[in-house]
C-alpha positions as CSV (number, residue, x, y, z in Angstrom):
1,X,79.7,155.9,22.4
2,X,77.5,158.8,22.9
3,X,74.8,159.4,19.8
4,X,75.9,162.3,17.3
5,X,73.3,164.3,15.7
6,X,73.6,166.0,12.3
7,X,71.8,168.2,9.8
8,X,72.2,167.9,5.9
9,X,70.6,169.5,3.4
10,X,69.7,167.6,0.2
11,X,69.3,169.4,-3.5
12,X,68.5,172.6,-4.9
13,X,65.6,173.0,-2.5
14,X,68.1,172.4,0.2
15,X,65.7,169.5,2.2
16,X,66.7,168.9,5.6
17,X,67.9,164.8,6.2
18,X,68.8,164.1,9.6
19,X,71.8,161.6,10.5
20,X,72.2,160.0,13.7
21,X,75.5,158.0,14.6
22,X,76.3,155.8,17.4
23,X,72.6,155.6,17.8
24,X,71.2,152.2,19.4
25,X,74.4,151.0,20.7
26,X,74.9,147.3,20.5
27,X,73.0,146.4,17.3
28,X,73.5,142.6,17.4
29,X,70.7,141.9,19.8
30,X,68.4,143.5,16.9
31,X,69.5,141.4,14.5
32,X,68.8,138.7,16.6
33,X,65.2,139.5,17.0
34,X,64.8,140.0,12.7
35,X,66.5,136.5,12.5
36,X,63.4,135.1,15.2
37,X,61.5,136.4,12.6
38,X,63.0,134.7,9.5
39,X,62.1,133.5,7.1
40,X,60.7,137.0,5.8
41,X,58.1,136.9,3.2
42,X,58.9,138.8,0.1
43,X,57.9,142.2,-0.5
44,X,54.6,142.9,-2.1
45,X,55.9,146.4,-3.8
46,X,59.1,147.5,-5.8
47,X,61.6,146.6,-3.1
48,X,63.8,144.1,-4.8
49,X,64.1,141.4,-1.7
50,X,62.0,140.4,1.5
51,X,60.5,142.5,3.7
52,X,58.9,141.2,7.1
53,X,56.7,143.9,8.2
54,X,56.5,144.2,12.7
55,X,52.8,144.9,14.1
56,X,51.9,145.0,17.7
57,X,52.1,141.4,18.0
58,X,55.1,141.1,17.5
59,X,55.9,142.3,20.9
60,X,59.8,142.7,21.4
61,X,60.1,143.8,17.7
62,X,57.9,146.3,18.1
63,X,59.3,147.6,21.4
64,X,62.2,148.3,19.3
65,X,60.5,150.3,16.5
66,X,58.7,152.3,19.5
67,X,61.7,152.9,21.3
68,X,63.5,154.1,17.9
69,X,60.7,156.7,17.4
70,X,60.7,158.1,20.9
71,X,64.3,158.5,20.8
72,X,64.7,159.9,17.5
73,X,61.5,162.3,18.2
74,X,63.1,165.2,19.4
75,X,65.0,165.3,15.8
76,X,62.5,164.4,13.8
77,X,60.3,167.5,15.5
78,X,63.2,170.0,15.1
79,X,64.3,169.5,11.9
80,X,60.7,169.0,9.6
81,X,59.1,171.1,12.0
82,X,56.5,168.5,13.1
83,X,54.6,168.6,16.8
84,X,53.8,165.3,16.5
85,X,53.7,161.8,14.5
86,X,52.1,158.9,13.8
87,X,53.7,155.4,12.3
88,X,52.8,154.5,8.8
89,X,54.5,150.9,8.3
90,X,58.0,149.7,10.6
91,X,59.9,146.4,8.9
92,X,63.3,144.5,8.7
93,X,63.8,144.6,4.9
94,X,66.9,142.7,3.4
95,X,67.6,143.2,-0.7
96,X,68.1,140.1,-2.2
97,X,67.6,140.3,-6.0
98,X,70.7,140.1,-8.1
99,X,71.5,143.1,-10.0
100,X,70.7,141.2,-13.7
101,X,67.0,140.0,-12.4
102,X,65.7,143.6,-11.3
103,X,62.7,144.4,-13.0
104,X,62.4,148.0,-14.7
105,X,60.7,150.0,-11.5
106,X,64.0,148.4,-9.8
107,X,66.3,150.0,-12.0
108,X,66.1,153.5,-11.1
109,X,65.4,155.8,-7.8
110,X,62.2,155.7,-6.4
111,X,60.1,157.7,-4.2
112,X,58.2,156.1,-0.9
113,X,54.7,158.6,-0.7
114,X,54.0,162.1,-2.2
115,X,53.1,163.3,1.2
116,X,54.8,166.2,2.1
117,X,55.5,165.1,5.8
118,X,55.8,161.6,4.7
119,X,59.2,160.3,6.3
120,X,62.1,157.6,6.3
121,X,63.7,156.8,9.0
122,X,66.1,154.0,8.0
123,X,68.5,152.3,10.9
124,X,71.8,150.5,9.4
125,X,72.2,147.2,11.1
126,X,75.4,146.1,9.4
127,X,77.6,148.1,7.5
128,X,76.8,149.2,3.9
129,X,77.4,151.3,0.9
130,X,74.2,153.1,2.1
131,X,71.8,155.4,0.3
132,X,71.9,157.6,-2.2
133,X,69.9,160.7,-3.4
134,X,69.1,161.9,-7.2
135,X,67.7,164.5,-9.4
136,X,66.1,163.2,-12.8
137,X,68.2,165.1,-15.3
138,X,65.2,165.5,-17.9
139,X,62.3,167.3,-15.6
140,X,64.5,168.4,-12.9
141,X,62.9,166.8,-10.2
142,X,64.3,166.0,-6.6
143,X,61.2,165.9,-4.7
144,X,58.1,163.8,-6.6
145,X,54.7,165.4,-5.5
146,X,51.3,165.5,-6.8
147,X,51.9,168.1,-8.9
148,X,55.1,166.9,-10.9
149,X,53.8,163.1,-10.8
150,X,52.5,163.0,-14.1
151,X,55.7,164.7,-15.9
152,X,58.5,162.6,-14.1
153,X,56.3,159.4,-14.8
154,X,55.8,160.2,-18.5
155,X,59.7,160.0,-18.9
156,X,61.0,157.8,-16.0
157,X,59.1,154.9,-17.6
158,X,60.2,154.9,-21.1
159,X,63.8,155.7,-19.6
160,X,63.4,152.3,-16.9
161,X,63.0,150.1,-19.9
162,X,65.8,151.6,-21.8
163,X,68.4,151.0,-18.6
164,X,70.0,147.6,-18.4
165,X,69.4,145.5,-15.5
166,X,71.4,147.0,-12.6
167,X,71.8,149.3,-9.6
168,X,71.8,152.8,-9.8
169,X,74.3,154.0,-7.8
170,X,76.2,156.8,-9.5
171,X,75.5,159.7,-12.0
172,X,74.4,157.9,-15.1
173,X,72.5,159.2,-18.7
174,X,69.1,159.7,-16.6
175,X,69.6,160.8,-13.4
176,X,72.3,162.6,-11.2
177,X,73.3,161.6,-7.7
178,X,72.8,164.5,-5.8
179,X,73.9,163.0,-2.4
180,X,74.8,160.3,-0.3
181,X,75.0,158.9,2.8
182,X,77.5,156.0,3.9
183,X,75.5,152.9,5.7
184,X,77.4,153.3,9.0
185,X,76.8,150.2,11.5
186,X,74.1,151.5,14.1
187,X,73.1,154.9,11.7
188,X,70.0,156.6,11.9
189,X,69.0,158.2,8.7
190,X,65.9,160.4,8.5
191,X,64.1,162.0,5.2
192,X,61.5,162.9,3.6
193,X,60.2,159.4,1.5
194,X,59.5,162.2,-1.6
195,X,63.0,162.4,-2.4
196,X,64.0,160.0,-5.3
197,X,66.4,158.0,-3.6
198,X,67.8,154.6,-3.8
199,X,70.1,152.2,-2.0
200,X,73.7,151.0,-2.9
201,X,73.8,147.9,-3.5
202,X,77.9,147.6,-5.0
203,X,78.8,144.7,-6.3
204,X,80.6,142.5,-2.7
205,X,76.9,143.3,-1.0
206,X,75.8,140.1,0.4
207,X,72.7,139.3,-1.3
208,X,70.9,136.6,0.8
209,X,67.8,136.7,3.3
210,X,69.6,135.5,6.0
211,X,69.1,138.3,8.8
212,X,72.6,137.5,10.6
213,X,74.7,137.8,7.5
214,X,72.7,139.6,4.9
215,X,71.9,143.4,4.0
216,X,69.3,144.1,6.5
217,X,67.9,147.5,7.4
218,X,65.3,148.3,9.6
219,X,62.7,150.1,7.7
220,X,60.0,152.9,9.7
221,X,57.7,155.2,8.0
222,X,56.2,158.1,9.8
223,X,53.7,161.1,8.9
224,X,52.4,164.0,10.3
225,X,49.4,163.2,12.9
């Protein structure tokens, strides 16, 4: 199936989020090379699971993540108006923690960088519910930045330990989903990592770390060079 391209646009500041279908093709030879790399180690910041982060040495892994970004380039260029990129951190990531042990961070949307050409691009592996997109109801914000850090953070934090353990995934007393995205076998997703966002993790989500059964996503962060 031929690869189909499309532009959204997220919020009240209307921010551009690329979507890619039919992108790699046959995803189960990926899968494959996350499962060489198994067991995955768990991740050191708020992502509730293991994360197995690919370097240059891993040499087949990483031809992937390289091939990803050259393909996806031309859309990535276009649509945040960037001449050229450099890669922050590429990983298979698989979420593993059950919804009742998620610790307050976990609870709500999160943000990857403040960097204003700081992006996501997130590949779906196996079907999922996806990702969604929010706007914190109190302050308004969509888009966390250096200059609205301190006022989300002063609320979000008393608010986190006031939410019972739990995925967000719709409109609840603290934030509004503003936008989603279905996890599509073999979609490309592309956004800026500013955005509060967070995965859907429903309830028949498989929680393990095994790579050939579990939720697994590969994971790239890029910035402006």
């Amino acid at each position: 199936m031929m690869r189909r391209a499309s532009l959204l646009h997220i919020g009240r500041a209307s921010v551009p989020v690329v979507v890619i279908d039919n992108f790699w093709g046959d995803t189960a030879p990926i899968l494959e090379l996350a499962a060489a790399l198994a067991p995955f180690p768990p991740a050191t910041n708020n992502y509730p699971g293991v994360r197995r982060v690919i370097t240059s040495g891993d040499r087949v892994a990483y031809a992937y993540i390289d091939s990803v970004l050259e393909c996806a380039a031309p859309y990535i260029c276009q649509a945040f108006a960037m001449e050229s990129f450099q890669i922050g951190e590429a990983s298979f990531s698989m979420i593993t923690t059950p919804p009742g042990d998620l610790a307050m961070p976990q609870r709500a949307p999160h943000f990857d960088s403040l960097e204003n050409q700081y992006l996501a691009v997130l590949h779906y592996l196996v079907p999922t519910a996806g990702t969604a997109f929010y706007r914190h109801r109190e302050t308004g914000i969509e888009e966390v930045t250096a200059a609205n850090l301190n006022a989300y953070v002063a609320t979000a934090k008393a608010q986190a330990a006031a939410t019972p353990p739990g995925y967000i995934l719709d409109t609840n007393a603290y934030y509004e989903r503003i936008g989603a995205l279905e996890g599509l076998r073999d979609r490309l997703v592309i956004y800026p990592g500013r955005l509060l966002h967070s995965a859907l993790i429903t309830p028949d989500v498989p929680l393990n770390d095994n790579p050939r059964t579990g939720r697994i996503t590969s994971n790239i962060f890029i910035k402006n060079k």
